[in-house]
C-alpha positions as a Markdown table, in Angstrom:
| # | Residue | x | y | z |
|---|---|---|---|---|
| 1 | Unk | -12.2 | 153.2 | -80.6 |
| 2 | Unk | -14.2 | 150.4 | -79.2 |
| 3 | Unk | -12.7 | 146.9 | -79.3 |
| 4 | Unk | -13.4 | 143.0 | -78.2 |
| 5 | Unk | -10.9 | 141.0 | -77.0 |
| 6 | Unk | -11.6 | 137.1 | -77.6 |
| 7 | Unk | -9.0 | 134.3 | -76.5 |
| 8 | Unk | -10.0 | 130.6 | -77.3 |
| 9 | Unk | -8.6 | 127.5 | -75.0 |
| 10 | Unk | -9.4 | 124.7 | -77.2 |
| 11 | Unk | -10.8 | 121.4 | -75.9 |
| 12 | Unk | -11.7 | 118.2 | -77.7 |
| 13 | Unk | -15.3 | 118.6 | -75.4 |
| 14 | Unk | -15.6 | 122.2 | -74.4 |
| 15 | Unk | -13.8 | 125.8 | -75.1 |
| 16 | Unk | -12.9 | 128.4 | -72.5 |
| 17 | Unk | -13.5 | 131.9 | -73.5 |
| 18 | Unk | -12.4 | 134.8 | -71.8 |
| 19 | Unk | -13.6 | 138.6 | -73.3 |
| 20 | Unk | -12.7 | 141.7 | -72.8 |
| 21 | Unk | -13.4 | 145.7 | -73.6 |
| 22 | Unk | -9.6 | 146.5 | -72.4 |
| 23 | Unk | -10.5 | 146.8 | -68.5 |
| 24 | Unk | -12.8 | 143.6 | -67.4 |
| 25 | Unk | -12.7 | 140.1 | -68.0 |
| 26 | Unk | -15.5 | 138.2 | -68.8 |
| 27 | Unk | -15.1 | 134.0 | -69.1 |
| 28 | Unk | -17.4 | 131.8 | -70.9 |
| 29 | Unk | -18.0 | 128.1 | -71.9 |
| 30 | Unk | -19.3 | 127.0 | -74.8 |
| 31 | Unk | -19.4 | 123.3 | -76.7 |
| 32 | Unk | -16.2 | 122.2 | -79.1 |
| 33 | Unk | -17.1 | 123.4 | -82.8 |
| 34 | Unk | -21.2 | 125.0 | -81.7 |
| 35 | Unk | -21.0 | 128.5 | -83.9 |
| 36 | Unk | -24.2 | 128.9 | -83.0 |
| 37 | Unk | -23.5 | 128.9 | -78.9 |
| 38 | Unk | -20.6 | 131.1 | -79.8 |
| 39 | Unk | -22.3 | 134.0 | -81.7 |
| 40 | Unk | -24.9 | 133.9 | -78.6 |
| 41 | Unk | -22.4 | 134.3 | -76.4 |
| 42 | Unk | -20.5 | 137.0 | -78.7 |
| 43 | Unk | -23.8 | 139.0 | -79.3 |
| 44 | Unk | -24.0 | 138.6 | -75.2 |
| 45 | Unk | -20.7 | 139.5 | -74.0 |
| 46 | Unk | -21.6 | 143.0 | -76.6 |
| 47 | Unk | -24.7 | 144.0 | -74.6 |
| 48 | Unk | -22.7 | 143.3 | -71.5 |
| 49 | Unk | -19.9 | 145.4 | -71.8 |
| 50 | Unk | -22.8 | 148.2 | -74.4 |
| 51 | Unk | -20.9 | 147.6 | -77.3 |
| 52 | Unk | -22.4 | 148.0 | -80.2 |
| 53 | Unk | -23.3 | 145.2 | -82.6 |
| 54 | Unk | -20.4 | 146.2 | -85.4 |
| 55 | Unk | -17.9 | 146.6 | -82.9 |
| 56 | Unk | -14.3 | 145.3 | -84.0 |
| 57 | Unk | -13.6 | 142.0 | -83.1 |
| 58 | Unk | -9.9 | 140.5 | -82.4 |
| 59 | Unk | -9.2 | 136.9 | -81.2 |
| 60 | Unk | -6.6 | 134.5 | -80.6 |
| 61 | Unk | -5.6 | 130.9 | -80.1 |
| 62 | Unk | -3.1 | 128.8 | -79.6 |
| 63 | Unk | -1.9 | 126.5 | -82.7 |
| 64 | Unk | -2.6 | 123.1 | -81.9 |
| 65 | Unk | -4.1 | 119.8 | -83.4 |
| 66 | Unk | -7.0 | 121.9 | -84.0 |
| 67 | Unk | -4.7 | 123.5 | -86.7 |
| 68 | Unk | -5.9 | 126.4 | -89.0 |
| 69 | Unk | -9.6 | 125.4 | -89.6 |
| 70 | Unk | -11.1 | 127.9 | -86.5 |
| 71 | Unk | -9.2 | 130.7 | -87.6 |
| 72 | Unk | -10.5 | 130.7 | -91.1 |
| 73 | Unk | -14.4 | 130.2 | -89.7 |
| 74 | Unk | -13.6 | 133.7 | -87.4 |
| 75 | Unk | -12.2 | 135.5 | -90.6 |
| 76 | Unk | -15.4 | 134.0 | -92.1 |
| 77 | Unk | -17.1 | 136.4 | -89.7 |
| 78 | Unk | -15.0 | 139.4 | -89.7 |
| 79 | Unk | -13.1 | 138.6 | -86.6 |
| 80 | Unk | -9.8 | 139.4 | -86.6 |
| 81 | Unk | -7.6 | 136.1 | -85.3 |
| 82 | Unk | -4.2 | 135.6 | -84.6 |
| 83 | Unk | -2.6 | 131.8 | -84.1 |
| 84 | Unk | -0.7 | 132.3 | -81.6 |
| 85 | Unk | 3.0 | 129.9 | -81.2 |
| 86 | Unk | 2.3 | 127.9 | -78.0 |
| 87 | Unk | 6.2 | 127.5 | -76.9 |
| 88 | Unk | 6.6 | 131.3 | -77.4 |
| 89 | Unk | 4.2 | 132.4 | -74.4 |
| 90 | Unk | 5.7 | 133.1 | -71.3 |
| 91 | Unk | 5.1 | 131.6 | -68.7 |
| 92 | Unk | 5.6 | 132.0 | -64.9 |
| 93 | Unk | 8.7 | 130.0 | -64.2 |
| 94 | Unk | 7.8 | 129.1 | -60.2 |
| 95 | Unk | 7.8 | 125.3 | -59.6 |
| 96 | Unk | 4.3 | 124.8 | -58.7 |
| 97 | Unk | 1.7 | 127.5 | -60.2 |
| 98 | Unk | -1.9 | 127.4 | -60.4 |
| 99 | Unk | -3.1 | 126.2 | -64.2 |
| 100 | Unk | -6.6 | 125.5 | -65.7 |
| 101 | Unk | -8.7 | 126.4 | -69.0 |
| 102 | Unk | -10.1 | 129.1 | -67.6 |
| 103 | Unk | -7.3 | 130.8 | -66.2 |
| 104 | Unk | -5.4 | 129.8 | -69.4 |
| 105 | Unk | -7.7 | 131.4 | -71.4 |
| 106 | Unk | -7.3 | 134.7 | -69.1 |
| 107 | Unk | -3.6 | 134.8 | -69.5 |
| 108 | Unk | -4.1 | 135.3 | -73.3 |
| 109 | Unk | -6.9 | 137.7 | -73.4 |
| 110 | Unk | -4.4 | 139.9 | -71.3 |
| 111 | Unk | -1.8 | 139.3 | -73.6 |
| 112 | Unk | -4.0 | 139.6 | -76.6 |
| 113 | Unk | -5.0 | 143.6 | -75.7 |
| 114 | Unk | -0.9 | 143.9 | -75.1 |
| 115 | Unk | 0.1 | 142.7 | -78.3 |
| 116 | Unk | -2.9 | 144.9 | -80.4 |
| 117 | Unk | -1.4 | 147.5 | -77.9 |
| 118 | Unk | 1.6 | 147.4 | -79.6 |
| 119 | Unk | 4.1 | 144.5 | -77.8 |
| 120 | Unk | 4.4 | 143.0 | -81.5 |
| 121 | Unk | 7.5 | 140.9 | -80.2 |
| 122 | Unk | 5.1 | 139.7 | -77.1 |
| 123 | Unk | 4.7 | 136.2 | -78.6 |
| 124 | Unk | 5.2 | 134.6 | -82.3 |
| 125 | Unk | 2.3 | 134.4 | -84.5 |
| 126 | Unk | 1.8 | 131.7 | -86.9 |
| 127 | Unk | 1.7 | 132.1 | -90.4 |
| 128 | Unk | -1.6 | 130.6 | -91.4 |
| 129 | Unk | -1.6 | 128.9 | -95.1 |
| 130 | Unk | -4.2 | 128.8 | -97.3 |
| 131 | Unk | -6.7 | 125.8 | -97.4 |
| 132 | Unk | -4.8 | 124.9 | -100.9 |
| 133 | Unk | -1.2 | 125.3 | -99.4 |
| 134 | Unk | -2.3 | 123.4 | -96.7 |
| 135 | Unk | -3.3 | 120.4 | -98.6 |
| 136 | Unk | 0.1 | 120.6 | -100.3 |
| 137 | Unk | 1.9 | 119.0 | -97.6 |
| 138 | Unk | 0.0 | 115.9 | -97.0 |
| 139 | Unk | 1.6 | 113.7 | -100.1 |
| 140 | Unk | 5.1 | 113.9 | -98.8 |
| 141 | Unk | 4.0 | 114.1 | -94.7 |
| 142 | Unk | 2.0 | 111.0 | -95.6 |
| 143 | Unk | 5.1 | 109.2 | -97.4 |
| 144 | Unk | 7.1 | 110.6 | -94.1 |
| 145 | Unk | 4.7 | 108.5 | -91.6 |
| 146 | Unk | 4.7 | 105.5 | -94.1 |
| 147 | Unk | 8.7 | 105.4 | -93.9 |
| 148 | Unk | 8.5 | 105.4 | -90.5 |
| 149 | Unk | 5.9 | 103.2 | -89.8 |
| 150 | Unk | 8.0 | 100.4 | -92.0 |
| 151 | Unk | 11.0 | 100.9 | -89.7 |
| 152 | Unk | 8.8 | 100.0 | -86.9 |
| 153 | Unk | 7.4 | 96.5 | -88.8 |
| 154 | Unk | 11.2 | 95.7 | -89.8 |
| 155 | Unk | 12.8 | 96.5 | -86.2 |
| 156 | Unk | 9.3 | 94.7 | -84.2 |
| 157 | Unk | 10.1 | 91.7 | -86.8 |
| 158 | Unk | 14.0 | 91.6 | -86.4 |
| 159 | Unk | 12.9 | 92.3 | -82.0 |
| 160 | Unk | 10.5 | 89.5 | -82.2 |
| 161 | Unk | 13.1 | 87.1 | -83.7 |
| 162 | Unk | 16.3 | 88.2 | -82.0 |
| 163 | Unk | 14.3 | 86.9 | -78.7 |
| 164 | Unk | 15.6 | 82.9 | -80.0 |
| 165 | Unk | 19.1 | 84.1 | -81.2 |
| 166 | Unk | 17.4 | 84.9 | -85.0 |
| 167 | Unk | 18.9 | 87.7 | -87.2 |
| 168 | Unk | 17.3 | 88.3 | -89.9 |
| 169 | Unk | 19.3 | 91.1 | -92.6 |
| 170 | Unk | 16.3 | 91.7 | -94.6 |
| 171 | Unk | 12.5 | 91.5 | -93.4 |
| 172 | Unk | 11.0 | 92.3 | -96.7 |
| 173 | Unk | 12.3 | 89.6 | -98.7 |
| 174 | Unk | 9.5 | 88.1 | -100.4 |
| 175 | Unk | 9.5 | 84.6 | -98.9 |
| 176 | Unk | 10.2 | 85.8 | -95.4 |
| 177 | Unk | 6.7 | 83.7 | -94.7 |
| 178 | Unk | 8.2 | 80.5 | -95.9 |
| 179 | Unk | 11.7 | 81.2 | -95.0 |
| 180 | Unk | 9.9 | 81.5 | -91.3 |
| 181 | Unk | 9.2 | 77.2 | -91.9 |
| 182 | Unk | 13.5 | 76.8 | -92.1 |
| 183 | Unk | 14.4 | 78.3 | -89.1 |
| 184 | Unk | 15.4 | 77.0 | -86.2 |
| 185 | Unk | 16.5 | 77.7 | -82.5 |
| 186 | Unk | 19.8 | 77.2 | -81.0 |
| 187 | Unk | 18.9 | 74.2 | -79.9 |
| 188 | Unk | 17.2 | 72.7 | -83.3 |
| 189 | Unk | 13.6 | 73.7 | -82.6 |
| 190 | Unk | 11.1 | 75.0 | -85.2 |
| 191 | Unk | 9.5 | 78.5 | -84.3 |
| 192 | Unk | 6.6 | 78.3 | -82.2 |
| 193 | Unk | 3.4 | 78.4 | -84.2 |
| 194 | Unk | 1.9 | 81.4 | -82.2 |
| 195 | Unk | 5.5 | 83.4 | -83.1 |
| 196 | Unk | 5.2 | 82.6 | -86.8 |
| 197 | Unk | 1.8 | 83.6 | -87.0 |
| 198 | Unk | 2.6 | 87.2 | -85.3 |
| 199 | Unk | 5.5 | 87.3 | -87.5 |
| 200 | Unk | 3.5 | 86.6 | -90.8 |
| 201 | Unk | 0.6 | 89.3 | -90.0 |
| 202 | Unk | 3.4 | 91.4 | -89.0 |
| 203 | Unk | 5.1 | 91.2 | -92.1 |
| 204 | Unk | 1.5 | 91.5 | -94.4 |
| 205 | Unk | 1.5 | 95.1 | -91.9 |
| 206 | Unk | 4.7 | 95.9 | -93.4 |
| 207 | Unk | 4.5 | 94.7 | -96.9 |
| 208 | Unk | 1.2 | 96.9 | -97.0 |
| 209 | Unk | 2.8 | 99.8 | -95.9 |
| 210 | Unk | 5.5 | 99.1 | -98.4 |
| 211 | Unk | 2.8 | 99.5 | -101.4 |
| 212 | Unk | 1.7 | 102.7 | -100.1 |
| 213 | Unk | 5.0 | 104.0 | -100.3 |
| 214 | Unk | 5.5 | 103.2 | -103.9 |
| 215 | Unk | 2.2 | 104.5 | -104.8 |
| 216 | Unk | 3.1 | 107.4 | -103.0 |
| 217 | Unk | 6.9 | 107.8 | -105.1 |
| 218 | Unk | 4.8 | 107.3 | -108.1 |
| 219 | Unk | 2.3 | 110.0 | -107.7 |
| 220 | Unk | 5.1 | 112.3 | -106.8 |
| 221 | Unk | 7.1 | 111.4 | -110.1 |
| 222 | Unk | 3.5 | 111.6 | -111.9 |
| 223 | Unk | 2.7 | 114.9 | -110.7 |
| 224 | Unk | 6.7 | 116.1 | -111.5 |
| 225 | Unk | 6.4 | 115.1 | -115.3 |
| 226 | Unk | 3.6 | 117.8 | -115.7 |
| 227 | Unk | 4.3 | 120.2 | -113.6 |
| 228 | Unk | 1.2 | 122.2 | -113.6 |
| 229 | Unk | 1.4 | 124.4 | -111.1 |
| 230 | Unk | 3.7 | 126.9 | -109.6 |
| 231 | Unk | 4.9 | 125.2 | -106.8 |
| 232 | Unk | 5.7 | 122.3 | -109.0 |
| 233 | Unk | 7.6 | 124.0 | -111.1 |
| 234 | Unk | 9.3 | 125.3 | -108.0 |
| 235 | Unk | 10.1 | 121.8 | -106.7 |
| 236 | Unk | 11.1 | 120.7 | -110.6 |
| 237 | Unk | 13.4 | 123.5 | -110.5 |
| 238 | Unk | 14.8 | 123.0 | -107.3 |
| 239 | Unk | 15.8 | 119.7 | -108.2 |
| 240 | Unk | 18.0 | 121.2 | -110.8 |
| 241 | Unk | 20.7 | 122.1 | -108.4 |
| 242 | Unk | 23.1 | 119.4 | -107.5 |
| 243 | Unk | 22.6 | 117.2 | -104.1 |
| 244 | Unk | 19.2 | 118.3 | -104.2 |
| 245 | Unk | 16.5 | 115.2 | -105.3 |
| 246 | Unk | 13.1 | 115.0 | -105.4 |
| 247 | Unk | 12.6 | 114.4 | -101.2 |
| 248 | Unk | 14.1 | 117.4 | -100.2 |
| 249 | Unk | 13.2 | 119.5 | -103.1 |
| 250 | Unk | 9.2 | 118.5 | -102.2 |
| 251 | Unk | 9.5 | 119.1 | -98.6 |
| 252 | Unk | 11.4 | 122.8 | -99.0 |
| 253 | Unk | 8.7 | 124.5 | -101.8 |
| 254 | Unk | 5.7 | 122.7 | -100.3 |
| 255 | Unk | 6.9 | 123.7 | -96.3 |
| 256 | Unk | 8.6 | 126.6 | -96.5 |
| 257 | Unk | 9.5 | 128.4 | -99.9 |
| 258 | Unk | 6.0 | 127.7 | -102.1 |
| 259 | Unk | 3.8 | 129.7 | -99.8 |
| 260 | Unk | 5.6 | 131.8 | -97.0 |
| 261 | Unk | 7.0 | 135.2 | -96.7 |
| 262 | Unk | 10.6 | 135.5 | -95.8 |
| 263 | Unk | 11.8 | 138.7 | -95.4 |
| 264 | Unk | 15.1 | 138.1 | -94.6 |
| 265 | Unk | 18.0 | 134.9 | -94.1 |
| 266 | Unk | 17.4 | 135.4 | -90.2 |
| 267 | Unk | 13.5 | 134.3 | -90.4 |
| 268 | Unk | 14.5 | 131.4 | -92.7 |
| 269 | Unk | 17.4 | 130.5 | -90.5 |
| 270 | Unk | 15.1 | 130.4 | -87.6 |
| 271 | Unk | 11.7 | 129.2 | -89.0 |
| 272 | Unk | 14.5 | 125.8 | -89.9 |
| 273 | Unk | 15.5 | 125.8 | -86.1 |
| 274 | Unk | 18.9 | 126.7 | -87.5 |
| 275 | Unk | 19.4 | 130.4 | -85.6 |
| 276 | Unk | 22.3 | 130.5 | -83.4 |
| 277 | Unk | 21.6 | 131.0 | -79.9 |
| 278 | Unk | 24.5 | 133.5 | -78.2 |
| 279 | Unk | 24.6 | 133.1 | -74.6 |
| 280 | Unk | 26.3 | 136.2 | -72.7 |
| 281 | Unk | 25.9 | 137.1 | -68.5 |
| 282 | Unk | 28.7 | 139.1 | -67.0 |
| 283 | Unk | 31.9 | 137.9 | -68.0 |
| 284 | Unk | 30.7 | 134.7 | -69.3 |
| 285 | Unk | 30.7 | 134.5 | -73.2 |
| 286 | Unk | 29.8 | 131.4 | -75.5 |
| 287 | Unk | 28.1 | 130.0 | -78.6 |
| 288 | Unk | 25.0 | 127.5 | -77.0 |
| 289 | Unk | 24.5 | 126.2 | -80.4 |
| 290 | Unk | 21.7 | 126.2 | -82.8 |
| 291 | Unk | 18.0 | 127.0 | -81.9 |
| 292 | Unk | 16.6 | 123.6 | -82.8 |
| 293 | Unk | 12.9 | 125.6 | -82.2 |
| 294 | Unk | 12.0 | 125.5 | -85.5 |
| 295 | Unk | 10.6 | 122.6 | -88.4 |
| 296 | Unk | 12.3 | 119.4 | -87.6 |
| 297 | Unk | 12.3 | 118.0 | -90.9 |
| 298 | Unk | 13.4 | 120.9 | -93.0 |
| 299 | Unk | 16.1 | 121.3 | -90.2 |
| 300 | Unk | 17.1 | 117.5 | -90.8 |
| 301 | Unk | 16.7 | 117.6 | -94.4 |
| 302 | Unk | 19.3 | 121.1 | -94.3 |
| 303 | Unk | 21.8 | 119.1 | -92.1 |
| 304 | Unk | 21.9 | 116.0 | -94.7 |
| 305 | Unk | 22.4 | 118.2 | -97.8 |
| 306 | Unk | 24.7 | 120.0 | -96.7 |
């Protein structure tokens, strides 16, 4: 049975593509996000290697900040796509090797025809979500990045002061502004009017952020008092057991239990970069340690609880 091979190397300007029947290559360039360039070249690449029009189509890419949107837009069309793990391709492991789109995008149409011809542990394919499960993560992501960004104002605050001998315990106090007029250098000086203007703006940054994250908490605590769906009730349930609150509770249904498969406690172990990775040559025998390969944050949030 006839089959085309498609592999995508993304670009922000321009994608490499690189077709195949299962003998010969063919590479192509086409503009980032131009369906209509890309079913051209499709309909092309068919009449080139006298396939017919309803020929079975499989694909692949690498998961990226492109994220999930391409592959759905190819399953839109009957393709059959596979995101592929990036840090699970091998790689040739000489010092200095020749690299480019185009020969990227080679290297995976290759490896594409050997996984569909039957190499299933070849690479690690990404468990897409769906468009709703996807959405589900951005509430507590989005109170992840506010979190950190405040650390950043609060240490750039305490930095900025700790240049004249300053400490300051808490930046967020309220009248941190007018507290700034009281201070004074070792040697008696007021702050310079350029630093207390930086610090000022750089604490209205920060007190900003601040809001964000309660309106953030809220809407989580909002959302928890109803819980109308069934991931909700998975989180309100979760929460149930003791040393687990509403942070961690969130983060495990909405990145890991609420919408993926797990067929066994080896995939979760390893999809939380906590797999153990044995390490045995010869006579030389030892424990190297956990994996660390797999979501930070649920791996973080595991080691906390626990």
């Amino acid at each position: 049975m006839a089959v085309l091979y498609v592999a995508f190397e993304l670009s922000n300007t321009k994608w490499k593509l690189a077709f195949s029947d299962g003998s010969k290559v063919r590479h192509s360039t086409v503009e980032a996000g131009d369906f209509e360039l890309l079913q051209v070249g499709l309909s092309s690449v068919k009449k080139h290697f006298g396939m017919f029009e309803d020929v079975r189509v499989v694909s692949c890419y690498e998961a990226g900040r492109d994220g999930f949107w391409l592959h759905r837009y190819l399953q839109s069309c009957g393709i059959e796509n596979v995101v592929v793990d990036s840090a699970s391709i091998e790689v040739d492991r000489r010092k200095r090797r020749m690299k480019t789109d185009g020969l990227d995008a080679g290297r995976l149409v290759r490896m594409l025809m050997r996984y569909y011809g039957g190499e299933r542990k070849l690479w690690s394919v990404v468990r897409v979500p769906s468009f709703e499960d996807e959405d589900g993560r951005h509430l507590h992501r989005e109170l992840e990045g506010l979190k950190k960004e405040r650390t950043r104002h609060r240490n750039r605050i305490r930095g900025i002061l700790i240049q004249q001998g300053l400490r300051v315990n808490n930046p967020s106090y309220r009248k941190f502004v007018e507290q700034l007029d009281s201070l004074r250098t070792w040697d008696g000086r007021e702050l310079p009017v350029d630093m207390k203007r930086r610090l000022a703006r750089e604490y209205r940054r920060m007190r900003l952020v601040e809001e964000q994250i309660k309106a953030s908490e809220k809407e989580k605590k909002q959302r928890l008092k109803e819980p109308n769906t069934v991931k909700l009730r998975q989180v309100a349930q979760l929460r149930s057991l003791y040393g687990i609150g509403t942070v961690s509770s969130w983060a495990f249904v909405m990145e890991f239990f609420g919408w993926r498969e797990f067929r066994n406690r080896r995939e979760i172990a390893a999809l939380a970069g906590l797999a153990p990775t044995p390490y045995e040559s010869g006579g030389t025998v030892r424990e190297q340690g956990i994996s660390k390969a797999g979501s930070r944050r649920i791996q973080t949030l595991a080691v906390e609880i626990a």
